[in-house]
C-alpha positions in Angstrom: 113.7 185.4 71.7 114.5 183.9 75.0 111.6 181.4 74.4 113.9 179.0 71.8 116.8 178.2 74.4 114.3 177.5 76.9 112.8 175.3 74.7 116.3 173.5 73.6 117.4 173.6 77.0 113.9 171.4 77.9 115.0 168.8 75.2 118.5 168.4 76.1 117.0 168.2 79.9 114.6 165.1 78.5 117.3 163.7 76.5 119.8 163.4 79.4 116.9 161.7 81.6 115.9 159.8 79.0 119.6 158.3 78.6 120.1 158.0 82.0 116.8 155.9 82.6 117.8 153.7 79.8 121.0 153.2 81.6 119.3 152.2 84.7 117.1 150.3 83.1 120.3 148.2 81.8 121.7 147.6 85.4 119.7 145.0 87.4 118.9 146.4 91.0 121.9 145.0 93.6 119.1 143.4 96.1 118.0 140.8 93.3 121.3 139.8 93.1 122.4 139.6 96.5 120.2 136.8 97.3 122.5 134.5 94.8 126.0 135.3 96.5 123.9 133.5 100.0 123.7 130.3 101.0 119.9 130.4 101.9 118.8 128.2 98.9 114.7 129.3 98.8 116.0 132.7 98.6 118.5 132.0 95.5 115.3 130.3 93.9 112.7 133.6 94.7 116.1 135.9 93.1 116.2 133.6 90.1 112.4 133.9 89.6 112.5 137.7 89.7 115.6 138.3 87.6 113.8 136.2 84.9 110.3 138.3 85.5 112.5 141.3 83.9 112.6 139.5 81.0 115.5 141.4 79.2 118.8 141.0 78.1 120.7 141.4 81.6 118.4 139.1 83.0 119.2 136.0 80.8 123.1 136.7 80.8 122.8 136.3 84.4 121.0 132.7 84.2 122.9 131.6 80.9 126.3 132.5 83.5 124.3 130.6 86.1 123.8 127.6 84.1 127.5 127.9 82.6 128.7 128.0 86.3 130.5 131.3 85.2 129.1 133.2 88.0 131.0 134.6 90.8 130.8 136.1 93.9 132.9 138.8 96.1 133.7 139.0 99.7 132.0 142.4 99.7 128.9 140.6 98.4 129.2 141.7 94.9 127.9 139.5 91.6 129.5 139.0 88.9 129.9 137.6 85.4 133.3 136.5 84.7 134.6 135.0 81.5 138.5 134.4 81.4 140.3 137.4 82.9 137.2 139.9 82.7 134.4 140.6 85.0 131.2 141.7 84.5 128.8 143.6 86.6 125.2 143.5 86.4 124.3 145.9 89.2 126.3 148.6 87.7 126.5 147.4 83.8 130.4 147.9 84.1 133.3 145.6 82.9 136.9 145.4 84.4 139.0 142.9 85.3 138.0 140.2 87.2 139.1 140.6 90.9 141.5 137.5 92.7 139.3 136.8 95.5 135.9 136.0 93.6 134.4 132.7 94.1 132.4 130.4 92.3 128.7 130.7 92.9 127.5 127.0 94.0 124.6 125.4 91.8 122.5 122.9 92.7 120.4 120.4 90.8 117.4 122.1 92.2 118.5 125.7 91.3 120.0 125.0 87.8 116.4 123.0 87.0 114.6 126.7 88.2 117.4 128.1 86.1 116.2 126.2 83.3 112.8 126.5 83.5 113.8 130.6 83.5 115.6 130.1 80.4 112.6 128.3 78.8 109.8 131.2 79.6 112.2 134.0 78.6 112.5 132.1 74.9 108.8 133.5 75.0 109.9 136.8 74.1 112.0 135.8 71.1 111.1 137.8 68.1 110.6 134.3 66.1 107.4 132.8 66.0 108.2 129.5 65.9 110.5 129.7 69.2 108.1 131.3 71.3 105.3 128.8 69.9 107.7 126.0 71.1 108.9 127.7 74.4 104.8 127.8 75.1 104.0 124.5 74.0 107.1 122.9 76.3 106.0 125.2 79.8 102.8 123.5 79.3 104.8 120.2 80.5 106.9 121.9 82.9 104.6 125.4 84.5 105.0 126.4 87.9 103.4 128.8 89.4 106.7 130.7 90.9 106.6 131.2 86.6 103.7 133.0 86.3 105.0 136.9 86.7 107.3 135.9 83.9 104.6 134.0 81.7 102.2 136.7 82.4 104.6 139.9 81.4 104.7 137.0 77.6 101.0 136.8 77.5 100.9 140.4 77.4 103.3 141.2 75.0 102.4 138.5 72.7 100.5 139.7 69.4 99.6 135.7 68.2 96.6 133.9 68.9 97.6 130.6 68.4 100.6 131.5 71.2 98.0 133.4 73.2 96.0 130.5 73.9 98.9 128.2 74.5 100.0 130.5 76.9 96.9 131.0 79.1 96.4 127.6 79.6 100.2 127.2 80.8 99.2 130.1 83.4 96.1 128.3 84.7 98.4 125.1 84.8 100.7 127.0 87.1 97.9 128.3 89.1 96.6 124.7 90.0 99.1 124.7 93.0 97.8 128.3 94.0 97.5 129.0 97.9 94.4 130.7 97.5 91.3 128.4 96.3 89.3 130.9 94.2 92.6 131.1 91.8 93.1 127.9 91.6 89.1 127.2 90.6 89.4 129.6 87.9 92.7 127.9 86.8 91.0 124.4 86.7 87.7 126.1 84.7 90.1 127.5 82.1 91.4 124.3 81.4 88.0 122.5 80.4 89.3 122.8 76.7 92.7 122.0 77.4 93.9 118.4 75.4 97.1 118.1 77.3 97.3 114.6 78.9 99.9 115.6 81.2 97.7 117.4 83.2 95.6 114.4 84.2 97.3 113.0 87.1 97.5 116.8 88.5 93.3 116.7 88.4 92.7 113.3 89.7 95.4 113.7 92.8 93.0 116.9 93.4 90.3 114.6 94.1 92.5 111.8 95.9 91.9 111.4 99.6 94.2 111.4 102.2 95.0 108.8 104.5 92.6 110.0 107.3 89.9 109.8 104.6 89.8 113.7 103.8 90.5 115.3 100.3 93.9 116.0 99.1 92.0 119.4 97.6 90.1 121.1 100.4 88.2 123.1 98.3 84.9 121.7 97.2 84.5 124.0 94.4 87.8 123.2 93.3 86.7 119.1 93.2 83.3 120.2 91.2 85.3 121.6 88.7 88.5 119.5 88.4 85.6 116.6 87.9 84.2 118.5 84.9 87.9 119.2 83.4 88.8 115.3 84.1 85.5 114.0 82.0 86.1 117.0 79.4 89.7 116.1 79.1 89.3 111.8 79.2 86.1 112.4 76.0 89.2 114.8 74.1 91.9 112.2 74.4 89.6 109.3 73.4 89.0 111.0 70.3 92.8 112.0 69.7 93.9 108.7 70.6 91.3 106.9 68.1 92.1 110.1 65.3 95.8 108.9 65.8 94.7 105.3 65.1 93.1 105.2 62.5 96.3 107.3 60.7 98.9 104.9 61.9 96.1 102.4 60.2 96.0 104.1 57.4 99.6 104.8 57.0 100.7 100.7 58.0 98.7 100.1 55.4 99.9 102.5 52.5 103.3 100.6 53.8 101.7 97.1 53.1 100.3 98.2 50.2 103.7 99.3 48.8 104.9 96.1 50.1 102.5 93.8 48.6 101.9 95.6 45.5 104.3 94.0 43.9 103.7 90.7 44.9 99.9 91.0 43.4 101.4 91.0 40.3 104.0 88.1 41.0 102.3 86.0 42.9 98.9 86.7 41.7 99.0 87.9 38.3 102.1 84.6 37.8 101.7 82.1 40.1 105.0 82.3 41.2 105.6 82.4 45.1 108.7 84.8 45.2 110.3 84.5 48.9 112.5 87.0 48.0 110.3 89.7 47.5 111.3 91.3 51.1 114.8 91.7 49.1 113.2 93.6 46.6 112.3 95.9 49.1 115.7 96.2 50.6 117.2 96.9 47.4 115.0 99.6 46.6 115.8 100.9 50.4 119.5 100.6 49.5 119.6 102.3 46.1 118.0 105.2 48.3 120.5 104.8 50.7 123.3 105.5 47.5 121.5 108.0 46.3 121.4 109.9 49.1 125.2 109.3 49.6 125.7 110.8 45.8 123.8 114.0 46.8 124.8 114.3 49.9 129.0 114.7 48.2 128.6 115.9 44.8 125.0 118.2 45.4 125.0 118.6 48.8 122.7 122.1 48.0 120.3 119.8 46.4 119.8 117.3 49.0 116.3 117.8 49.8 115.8 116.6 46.0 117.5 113.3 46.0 114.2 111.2 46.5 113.3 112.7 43.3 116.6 110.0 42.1 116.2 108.1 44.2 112.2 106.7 43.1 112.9 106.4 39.3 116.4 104.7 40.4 115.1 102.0 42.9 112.6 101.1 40.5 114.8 100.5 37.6 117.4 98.7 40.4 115.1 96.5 41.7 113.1 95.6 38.1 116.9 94.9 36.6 117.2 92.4 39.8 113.7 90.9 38.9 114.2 90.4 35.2 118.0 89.0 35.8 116.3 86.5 38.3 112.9 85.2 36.0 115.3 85.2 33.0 117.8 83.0 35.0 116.1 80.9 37.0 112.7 81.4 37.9 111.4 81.4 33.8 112.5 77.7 34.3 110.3 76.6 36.9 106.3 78.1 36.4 103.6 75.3 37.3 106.3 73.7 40.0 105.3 76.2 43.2 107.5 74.2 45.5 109.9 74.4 43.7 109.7 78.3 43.2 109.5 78.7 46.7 112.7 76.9 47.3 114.8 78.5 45.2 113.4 82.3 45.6 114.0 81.7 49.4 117.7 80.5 48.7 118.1 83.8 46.8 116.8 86.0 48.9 119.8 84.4 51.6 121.9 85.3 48.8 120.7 88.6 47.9 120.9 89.6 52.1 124.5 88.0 52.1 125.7 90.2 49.0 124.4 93.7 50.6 126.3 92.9 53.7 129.1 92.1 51.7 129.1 95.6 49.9 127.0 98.2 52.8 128.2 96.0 56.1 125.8 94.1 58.5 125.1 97.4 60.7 122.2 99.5 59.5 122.4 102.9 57.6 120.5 105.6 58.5 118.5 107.4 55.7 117.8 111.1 56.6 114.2 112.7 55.7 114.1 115.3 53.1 113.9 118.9 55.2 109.8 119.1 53.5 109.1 115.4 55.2 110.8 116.3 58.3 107.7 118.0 61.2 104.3 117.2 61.4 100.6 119.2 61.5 99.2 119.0 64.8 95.8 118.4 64.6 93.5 117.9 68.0 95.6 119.7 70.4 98.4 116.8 70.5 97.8 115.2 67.8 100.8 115.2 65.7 100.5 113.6 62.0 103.9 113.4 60.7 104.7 114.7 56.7 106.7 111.8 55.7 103.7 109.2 56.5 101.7 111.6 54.9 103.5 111.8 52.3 103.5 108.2 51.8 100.1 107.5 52.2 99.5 109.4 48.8 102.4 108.2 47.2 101.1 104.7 47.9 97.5 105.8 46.5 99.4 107.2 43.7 101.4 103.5 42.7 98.2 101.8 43.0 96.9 104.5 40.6 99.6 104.3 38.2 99.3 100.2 38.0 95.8 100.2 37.3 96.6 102.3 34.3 99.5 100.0 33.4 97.6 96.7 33.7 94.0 98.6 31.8 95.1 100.8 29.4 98.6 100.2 28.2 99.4 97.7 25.9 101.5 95.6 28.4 98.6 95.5 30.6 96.3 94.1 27.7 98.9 91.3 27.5 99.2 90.9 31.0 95.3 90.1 31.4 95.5 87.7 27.9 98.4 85.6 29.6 96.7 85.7 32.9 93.6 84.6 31.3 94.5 82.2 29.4 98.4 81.6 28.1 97.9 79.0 25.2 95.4 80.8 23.4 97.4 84.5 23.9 100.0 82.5 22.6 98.6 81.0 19.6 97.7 84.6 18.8 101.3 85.5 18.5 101.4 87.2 22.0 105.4 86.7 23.0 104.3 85.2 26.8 107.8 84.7 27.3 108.5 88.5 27.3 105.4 89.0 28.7 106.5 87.1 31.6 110.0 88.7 32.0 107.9 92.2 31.8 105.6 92.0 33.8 108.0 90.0 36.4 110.1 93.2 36.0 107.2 95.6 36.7 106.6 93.6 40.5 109.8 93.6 41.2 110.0 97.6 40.1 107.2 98.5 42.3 109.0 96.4 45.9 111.8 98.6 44.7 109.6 101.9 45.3 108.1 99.9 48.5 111.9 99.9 50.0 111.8 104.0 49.4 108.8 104.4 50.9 110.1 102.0 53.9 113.8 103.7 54.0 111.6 107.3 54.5 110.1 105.7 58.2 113.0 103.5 59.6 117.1 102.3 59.2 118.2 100.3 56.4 119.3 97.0 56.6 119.6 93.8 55.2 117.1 92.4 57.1 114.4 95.1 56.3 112.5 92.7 53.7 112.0 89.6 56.2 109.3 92.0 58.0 107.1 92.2 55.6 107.1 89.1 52.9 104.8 87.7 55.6 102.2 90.6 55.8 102.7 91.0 51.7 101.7 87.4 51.2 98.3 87.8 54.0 97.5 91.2 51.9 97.3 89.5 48.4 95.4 86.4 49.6 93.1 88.2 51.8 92.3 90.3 49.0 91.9 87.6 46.1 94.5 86.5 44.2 95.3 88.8 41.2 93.0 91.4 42.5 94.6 95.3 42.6 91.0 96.5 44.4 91.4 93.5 46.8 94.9 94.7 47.6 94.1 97.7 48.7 91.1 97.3 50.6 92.9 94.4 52.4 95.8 96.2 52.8 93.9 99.6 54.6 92.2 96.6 56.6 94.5 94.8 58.1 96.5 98.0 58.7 93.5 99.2 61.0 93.0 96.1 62.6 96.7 95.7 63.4 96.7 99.5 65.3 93.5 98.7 66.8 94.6 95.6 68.1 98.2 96.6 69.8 97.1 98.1 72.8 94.7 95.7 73.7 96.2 92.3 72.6 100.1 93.5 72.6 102.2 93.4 69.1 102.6 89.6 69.0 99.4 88.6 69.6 97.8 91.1 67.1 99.5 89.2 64.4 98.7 85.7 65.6 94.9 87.0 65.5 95.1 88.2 62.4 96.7 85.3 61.0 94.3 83.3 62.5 91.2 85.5 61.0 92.7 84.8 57.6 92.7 81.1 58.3 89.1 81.3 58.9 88.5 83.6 56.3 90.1 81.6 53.4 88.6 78.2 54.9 85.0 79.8 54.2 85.9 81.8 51.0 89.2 80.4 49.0 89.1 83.1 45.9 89.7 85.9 48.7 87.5 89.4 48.8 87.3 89.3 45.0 87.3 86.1 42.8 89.1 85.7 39.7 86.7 86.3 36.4 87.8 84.2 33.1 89.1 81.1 32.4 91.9 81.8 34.7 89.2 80.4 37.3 89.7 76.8 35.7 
């Protein structure tokens, strides 16, 4: 019998232990924070480092009161947290009112950056996945090795490989500054894989020399291997930097592909040299612009959707435009180019003049749908972004959808009669007129998806189209006039050329060569990539 109380009175024994170790556990230990009420500022840094190491929820108050400038300091050496009339004591875990002769605690831009840093590694222990990824991914930038107790207690508790790896290369980046040399070697060999450019200048200053001819690392170990990392690392970014050029190629040209789409058909479907295509786009841009607007105050729970307006819209927007302007003017001037080109530049001054008449001169910003917002990292650092993405398809996807107006439709069986050869589709009873306001509507329709597309990687303004009548025009002629397969090869090309180019030549000259190449080109081969077939030759 006397075996049960014994028993409960050995649980109630562990029980009060157990709460009173949790409750010590809660206090932080007086000789951290003594360090922070001095004036020796090497020690404040080596407390702030060890208060962080703990890694609970004492420890960041303390640096979220540090950073706030909200912590104080007694007479009798005592820390504390105050916030308006109430005090807060870590050492003892008790609250009461905040005494009259506590003083600030003086921060420094040295000790708020350590401060920050701290506040950074302990977002490692968050219980989302996607903060401690991006606490990891930003220490790689910013490790030090007074950081490493703190990153290590992370690495230990963390379940995810992806974060896992992140996080031991962001040790062995803060061991590079190790005292000893054998750490330091083992922290260089851990990051042969490593793709993070940062780290480069860090390697090569290894294997700089001093002024008296001797090497800034005295290690020779240490140089072998930081020469291996260096090579390993300069071979990884080459390939990540060409990766990221040919996307930015590919995605330029989905862009002048949307652009000059339209102006196949116009220009090379027509004859007619529409200077005011560029407007086209910037109406299609704009009627995004509204769209977004409408959602944003009469569905704001919807806004992610309003691109799914917004692309039937701009395309009816901008065809209305088209047809209004080949039923007005333009219809009265086919076989006189100049004269086309004259009066579609003098509306496209119009057309610029009336949208800053009803949006304003300044640009308007045009938000990304949340599921276009982010990017997939591909190749360590790598970042391809979902709205180009996105585009590139969608500009795959037009060209896609036009080849099956202009093959398989009835419109498109016109089109290619008229194109061919006008009197005899019109001695067949084919209405060219209408044919001509159509399919004038349809290239005007498809700049008005271009200016989506466009409003999805920039600002909106008036002067959005004047960018890119120039490229439109060097896509269609490079690629044959009338020629959708032409387009897009050209358009992919000189995309690729024009990101390959940049770095080397600079923006500006990269479009001079490229002009000048198409000079050349059309000098030694007029009909463009692909030649006409049909009587349309004549």
């Amino acid at each position: 019998m006397r075996l049960l109380p014994n028993i409960l009175a050995s649980a109630l024994l562990t029980g009060w232990l157990c709460i009173q170790t949790i409750g010590a556990h809660a206090a932080i230990d007086p000789a951290l924070l003594k360090p922070l009420a001095g004036d020796d500022p090497d020690a404040r840094i080596a407390a702030v480092t060890q208060i962080a190491a703990l890694a609970n929820a004492d420890a960041q108050k303390i640096l979220n009161a540090i950073n706030s400038d909200a912590l104080y300091a007694t007479p009798t050496g005592d820390v504390l947290i105050i916030e308006d009339t109430e005090a807060f004591n870590p050492a003892t875990d008790k609250t009461g009112p905040a005494p009259d002769d506590a003083e600030g605690i003086t921060v420094n831009n040295r000790l708020r950056g350590v401060v920050e840093g701290a506040l950074s590694g302990l977002r490692l222990f968050s219980p989302d996945r996607a903060v401690r990824l991006t606490a990891a991914t930003d220490l790689l930038k910013t490790a030090d090795a007074a950081q490493t107790p703190l990153i290590s207690k992370a690495l230990a508790a963390e379940k995810d490989a992806e974060i896992q790896a992140v996080l031991k290369q962001v040790v062995a980046t803060a061991n590079l500054h190790a005292p000893d040399a054998p750490t330091r070697q083992a922290a260089v060999k851990a990051l042969a894989e490593t793709t993070n450019a940062n780290l480069k200048p860090v390697l090569e200053q290894m294997l700089a020399r001093n002024p008296d001819g001797s090497y800034v690392e005295t290690d020779e170990g240490v140089r072998v291997e930081a020469v291996r990392t260096l090579s390993a690392l300069d071979r990884r970014l080459a390939i990540t930097e060409f990766v990221g050029k040919l996307f930015y190629g590919v995605s330029l040209g989905s862009v002048l592909l949307l652009a000059a789409l339209g102006l196949a058909i116009t220009f090379g479907l027509m004859g007619i040299i529409n200077m005011a295509h560029g407007e086209l786009l910037m109406i299609g841009a704009y009627t995004t612009y509204v769209c977004q607007l409408v959602f944003r105050k009469f569905f704001p729970g919807a806004i992610d959707a309003y691109l799914v307006v917004a692309l039937p819209a701009a395309f009816i927007v901008a065809a209305a435009v088209g047809i209004a302007l080949e039923r007005l003017v333009i219809r009265w001037l086919y076989g006189r180019p100049l004269e086309t080109l004259l009066c579609t530049w003098g509306i496209s001054l119009m057309l610029m003049q009336c949208v800053r008449s009803i949006f304003g001169a300044q640009n308007v910003e045009v938000a990304n749908p949340s599921w276009m917002s982010g990017g997939i990292t591909v190749l360590g650092s790598l970042v391809l972004s979902y709205n180009r993405i996105v585009i590139i398809f969608f500009a795959l996807f037009v060209v896609f959808a036009v080849w099956l107006i202009l093959n398989k439709t009835r419109l498109g069986l016109f089109v290619r009669a008229v194109t061919q050869n006008r009197r005899m589709a019109d001695c067949v009873g084919v209405s060219t007129g209408k044919i001509d306001m159509m399919t004038f509507g349809l290239g005007c329709g498809i700049a008005g998806l271009g200016g989506v597309a466009l409003s999805q990687l920039g600002n909106v303004g008036p002067d959005l189209g004047q960018g890119y009548i120039v490229d439109s025009f060097m896509v269609v002629v490079l690629g044959g006039v009338g020629q959708l397969a032409g387009t897009v090869i050209a358009a992919f090309g000189l995309g690729e050329v024009n990101k390959f180019l940049e770095p080397v030549a600079g923006a500006v000259l990269a479009k001079i060569a490229i002009l000048v190449f198409i000079i050349v080109f059309i000098q030694k081969r007029p009909q463009g990539l692909f030649a006409l077939k049909g009587r349309s030759v004549e």
